[in-house]
C-alpha positions in Angstrom: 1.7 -38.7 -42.6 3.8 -40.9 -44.8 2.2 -41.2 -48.8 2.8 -44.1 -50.8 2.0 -44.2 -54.3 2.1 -46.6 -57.5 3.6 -44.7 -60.9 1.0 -43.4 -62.9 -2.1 -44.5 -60.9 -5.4 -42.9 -59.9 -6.6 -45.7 -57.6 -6.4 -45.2 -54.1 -5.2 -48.2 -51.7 -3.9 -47.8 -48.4 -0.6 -48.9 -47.1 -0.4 -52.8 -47.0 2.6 -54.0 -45.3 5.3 -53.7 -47.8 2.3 -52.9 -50.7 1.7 -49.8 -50.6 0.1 -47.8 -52.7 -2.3 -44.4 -52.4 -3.7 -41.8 -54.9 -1.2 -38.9 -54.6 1.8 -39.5 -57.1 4.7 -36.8 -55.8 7.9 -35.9 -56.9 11.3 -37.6 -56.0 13.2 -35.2 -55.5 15.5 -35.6 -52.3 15.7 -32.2 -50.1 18.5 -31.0 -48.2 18.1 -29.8 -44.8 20.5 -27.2 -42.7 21.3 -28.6 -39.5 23.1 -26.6 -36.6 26.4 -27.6 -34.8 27.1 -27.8 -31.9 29.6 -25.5 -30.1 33.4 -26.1 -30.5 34.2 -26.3 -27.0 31.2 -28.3 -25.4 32.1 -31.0 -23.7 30.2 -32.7 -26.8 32.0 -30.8 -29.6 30.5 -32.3 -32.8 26.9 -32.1 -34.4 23.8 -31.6 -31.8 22.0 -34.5 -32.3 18.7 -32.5 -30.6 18.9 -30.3 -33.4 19.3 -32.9 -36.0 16.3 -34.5 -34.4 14.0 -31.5 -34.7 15.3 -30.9 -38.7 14.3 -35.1 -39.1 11.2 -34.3 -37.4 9.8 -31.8 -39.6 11.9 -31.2 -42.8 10.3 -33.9 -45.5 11.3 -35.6 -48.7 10.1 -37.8 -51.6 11.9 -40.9 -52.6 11.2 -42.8 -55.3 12.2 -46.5 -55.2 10.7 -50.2 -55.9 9.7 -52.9 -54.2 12.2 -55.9 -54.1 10.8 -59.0 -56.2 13.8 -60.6 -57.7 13.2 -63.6 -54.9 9.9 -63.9 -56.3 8.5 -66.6 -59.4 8.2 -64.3 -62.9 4.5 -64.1 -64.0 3.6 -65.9 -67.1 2.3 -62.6 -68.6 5.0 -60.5 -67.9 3.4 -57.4 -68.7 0.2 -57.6 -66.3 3.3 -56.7 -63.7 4.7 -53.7 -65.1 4.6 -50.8 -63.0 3.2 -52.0 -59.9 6.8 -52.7 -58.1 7.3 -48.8 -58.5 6.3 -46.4 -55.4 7.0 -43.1 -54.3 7.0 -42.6 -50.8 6.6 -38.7 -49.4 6.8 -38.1 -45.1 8.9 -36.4 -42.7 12.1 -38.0 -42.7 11.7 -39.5 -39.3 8.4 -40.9 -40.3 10.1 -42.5 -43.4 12.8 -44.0 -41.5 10.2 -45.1 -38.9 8.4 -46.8 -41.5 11.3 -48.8 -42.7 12.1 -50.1 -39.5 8.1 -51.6 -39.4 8.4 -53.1 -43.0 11.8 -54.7 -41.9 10.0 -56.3 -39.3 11.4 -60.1 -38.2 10.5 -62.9 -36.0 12.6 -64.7 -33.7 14.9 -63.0 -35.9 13.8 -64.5 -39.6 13.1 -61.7 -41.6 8.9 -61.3 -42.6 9.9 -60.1 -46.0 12.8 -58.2 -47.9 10.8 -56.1 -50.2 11.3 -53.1 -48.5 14.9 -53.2 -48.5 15.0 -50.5 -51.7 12.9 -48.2 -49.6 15.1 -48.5 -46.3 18.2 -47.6 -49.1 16.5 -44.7 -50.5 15.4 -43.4 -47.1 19.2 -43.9 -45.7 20.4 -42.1 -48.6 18.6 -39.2 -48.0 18.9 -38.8 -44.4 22.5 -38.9 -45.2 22.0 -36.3 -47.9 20.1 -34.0 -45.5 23.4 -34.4 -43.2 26.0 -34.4 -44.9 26.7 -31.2 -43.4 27.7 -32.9 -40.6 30.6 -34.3 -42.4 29.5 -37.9 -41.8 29.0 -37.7 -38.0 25.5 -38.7 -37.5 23.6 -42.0 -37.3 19.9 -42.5 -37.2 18.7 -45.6 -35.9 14.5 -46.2 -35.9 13.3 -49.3 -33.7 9.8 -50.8 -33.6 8.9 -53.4 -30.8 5.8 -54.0 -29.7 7.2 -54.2 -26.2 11.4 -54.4 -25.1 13.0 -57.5 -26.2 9.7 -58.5 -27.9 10.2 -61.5 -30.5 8.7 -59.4 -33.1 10.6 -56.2 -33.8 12.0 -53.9 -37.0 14.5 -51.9 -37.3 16.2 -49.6 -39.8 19.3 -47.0 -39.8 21.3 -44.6 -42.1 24.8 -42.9 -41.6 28.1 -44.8 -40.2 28.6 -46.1 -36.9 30.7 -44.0 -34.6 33.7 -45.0 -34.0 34.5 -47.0 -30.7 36.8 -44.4 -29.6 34.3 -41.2 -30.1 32.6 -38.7 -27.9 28.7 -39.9 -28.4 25.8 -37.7 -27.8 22.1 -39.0 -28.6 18.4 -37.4 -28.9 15.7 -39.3 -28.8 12.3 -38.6 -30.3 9.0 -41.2 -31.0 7.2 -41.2 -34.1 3.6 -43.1 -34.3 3.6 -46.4 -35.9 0.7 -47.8 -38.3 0.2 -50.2 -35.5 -2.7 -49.4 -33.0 -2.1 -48.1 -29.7 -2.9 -50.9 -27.3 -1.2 -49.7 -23.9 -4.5 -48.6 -22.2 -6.1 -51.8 -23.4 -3.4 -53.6 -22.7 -4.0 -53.0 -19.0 -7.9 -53.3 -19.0 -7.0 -56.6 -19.9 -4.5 -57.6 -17.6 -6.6 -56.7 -14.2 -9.2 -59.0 -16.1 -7.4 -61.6 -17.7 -3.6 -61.1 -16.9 -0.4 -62.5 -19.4 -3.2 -63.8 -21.7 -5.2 -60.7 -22.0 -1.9 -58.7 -22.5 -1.3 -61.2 -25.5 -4.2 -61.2 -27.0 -4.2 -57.3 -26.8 -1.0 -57.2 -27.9 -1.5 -59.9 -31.0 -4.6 -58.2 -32.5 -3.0 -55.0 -32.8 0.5 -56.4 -34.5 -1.3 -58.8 -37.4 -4.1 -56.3 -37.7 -0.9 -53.5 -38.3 0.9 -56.2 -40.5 -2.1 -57.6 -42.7 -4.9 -54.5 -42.3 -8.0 -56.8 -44.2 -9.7 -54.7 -46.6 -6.5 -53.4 -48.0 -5.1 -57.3 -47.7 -8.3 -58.7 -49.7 -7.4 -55.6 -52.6 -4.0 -56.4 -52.8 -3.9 -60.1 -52.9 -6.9 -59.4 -55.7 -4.2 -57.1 -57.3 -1.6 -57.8 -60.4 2.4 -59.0 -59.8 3.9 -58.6 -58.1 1.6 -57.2 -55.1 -0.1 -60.5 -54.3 2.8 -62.6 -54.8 4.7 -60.5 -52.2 1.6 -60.3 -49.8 1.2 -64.2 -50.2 5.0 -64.4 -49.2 4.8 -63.0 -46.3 1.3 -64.0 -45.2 3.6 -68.0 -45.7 6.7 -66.6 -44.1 4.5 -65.0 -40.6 2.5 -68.4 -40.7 5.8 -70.6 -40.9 7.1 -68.9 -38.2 4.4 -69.1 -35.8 4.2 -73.0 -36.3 0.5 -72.5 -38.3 -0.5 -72.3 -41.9 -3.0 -69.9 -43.4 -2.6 -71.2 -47.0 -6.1 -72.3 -47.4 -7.6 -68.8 -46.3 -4.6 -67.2 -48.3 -5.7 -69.3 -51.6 -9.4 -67.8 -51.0 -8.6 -64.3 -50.0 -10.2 -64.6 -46.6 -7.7 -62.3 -44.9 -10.0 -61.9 -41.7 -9.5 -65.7 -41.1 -6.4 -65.7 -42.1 -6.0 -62.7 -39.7 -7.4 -65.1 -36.9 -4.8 -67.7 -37.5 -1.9 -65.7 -36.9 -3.7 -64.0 -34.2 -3.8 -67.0 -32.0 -0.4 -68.4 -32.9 1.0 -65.2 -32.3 -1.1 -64.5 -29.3 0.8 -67.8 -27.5 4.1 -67.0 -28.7 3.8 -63.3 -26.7 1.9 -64.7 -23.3 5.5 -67.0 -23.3 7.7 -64.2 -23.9 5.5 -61.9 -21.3 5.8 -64.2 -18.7 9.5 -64.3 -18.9 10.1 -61.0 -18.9 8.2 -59.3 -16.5 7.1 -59.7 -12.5 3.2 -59.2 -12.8 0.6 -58.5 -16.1 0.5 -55.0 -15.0 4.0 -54.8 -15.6 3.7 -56.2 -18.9 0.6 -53.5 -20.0 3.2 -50.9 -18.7 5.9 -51.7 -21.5 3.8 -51.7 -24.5 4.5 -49.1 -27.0 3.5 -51.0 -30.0 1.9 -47.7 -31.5 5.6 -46.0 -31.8 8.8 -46.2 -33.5 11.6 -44.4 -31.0 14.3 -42.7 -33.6 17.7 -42.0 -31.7 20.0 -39.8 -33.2 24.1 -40.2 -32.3 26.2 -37.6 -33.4 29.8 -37.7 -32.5 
């Protein structure tokens, strides 16, 4: 369970895209974790990245860090902003880096947003912090995709890349995403109504993941810099998908603005789906929209 909180707050919100905020302020301090090696000798004699996945997996940390706003138009009161781009973030370290790869979610490859880039920092810092024993040998990479080579995606690392000449092992492990589970669904709805069902399945779950309503309707409601950064990236999914949802935006009619992008995005995945795979069964088969697969290399 990954916390997200404002400095200094006592009202609860859940996590918003990259506005996130919750009741439980926790510390920052960054933990270090002891991590075996592998065997000298092993045909894979450096770090064992299975044992470095089980330490990401359950050892957790605290980072403190703020949301990225410098892109964004100053307030006129600059004070009703104060404090709110400051979060603490507290989760297993897997589930941190998981969630950084979600908030650095792009389309067609155009970034959503880039106010989650402090937190992916943070998080890379103290994954390599919590490795260092491994003298600099280990890369985690975290990948969301809502399905393989899916035009939406995210995707977030920490450590070096190995050399090309090295001796690369890898563990893999999944961590859930905020995104609902749609695979079963997902084929329901292709025996009924094939690539389009599968879309439509697939479409609900991402902008309902990306733009949850309630907490949507709270924070573009809230002070600066939370609803300018939610606006911005409500204008940045919307230009991207061909549509506009300014007018529901400007209202705070998130559900409607919801069913915008739902439909836009909807078409834009029935495309993809029927390039990439043989039959709509095929297609329900390869979602995993609900996880975020975290591959450790060590070398």
């Amino acid at each position: 369970m990954i916390r997200s909180a404002r400095a200094g707050t006592d009202r609860a919100i859940s996590t918003v895209v990259d506005v996130s905020l919750c009741l439980l302020l926790v510390s920052a301090a960054i933990g270090t974790l002891v991590l075996p090696q592998a065997v000298p000798g092993t045909p894979h004699d450096g770090p064992d990245p299975s044992a470095t996945v089980e330490a990401l997996a359950t050892g957790t940390v605290s980072v403190a860090y703020e949301l990225e706003t410098g892109h964004l138009e100053a307030p006129v009161d600059h004070a009703s902003g104060a404090g709110e781009a400051e979060r603490v973030a507290h989760g297993s370290y897997a589930e941190l880096l998981a969630e950084a790869a979600v908030e650095n979610a792009t389309l067609h490859g155009r970034a959503l947003s880039g106010a989650s880039d402090g937190f992916e920092r943070r998080v890379a810092t103290a994954i390599r912090n919590a490795t260092r024993a491994t003298g600099g040998r280990t890369r985690v990479t975290a990948t969301w995709a809502p399905y393989p080579g899916a035009p939406t995606r995210g995707v977030a690392s920490a450590g070096p890349r190995p050399p090309p000449e090295a001796s690369v092992a890898a563990a893999t492990l999944t961590v859930p995403s905020r995104f609902r589970a749609t695979r079963e669904r997902a084929r329901r709805l292709a025996r009924r109504d094939g690539y389009p069902g599968v879309a439509r399945a697939l479409a609900r779950a991402t902008i309902a993941g990306w733009f949850p309503p309630q907490d949507a309707r709270l924070a573009l409601r809230g002070d600066h810099p939370v609803d300018a950064l939610l606006t911005r990236r409500y204008r940045r999914t919307a230009t991207g998908l061909g549509t506009s949802v300014a007018d529901p935006v400007r209202a705070v009619e998130p559900r409607r603005a919801n069913a915008r992008l739902t439909t836009a995005l909807a078409r834009r995945y029935e495309t993809d789906l029927r390039k990439r795979f043989d039959s709509p069964a095929a297609a329900a088969r390869a979602v995993r929209i609900g996880e975020v697969r975290v591959v450790v290399a060590t070398w």
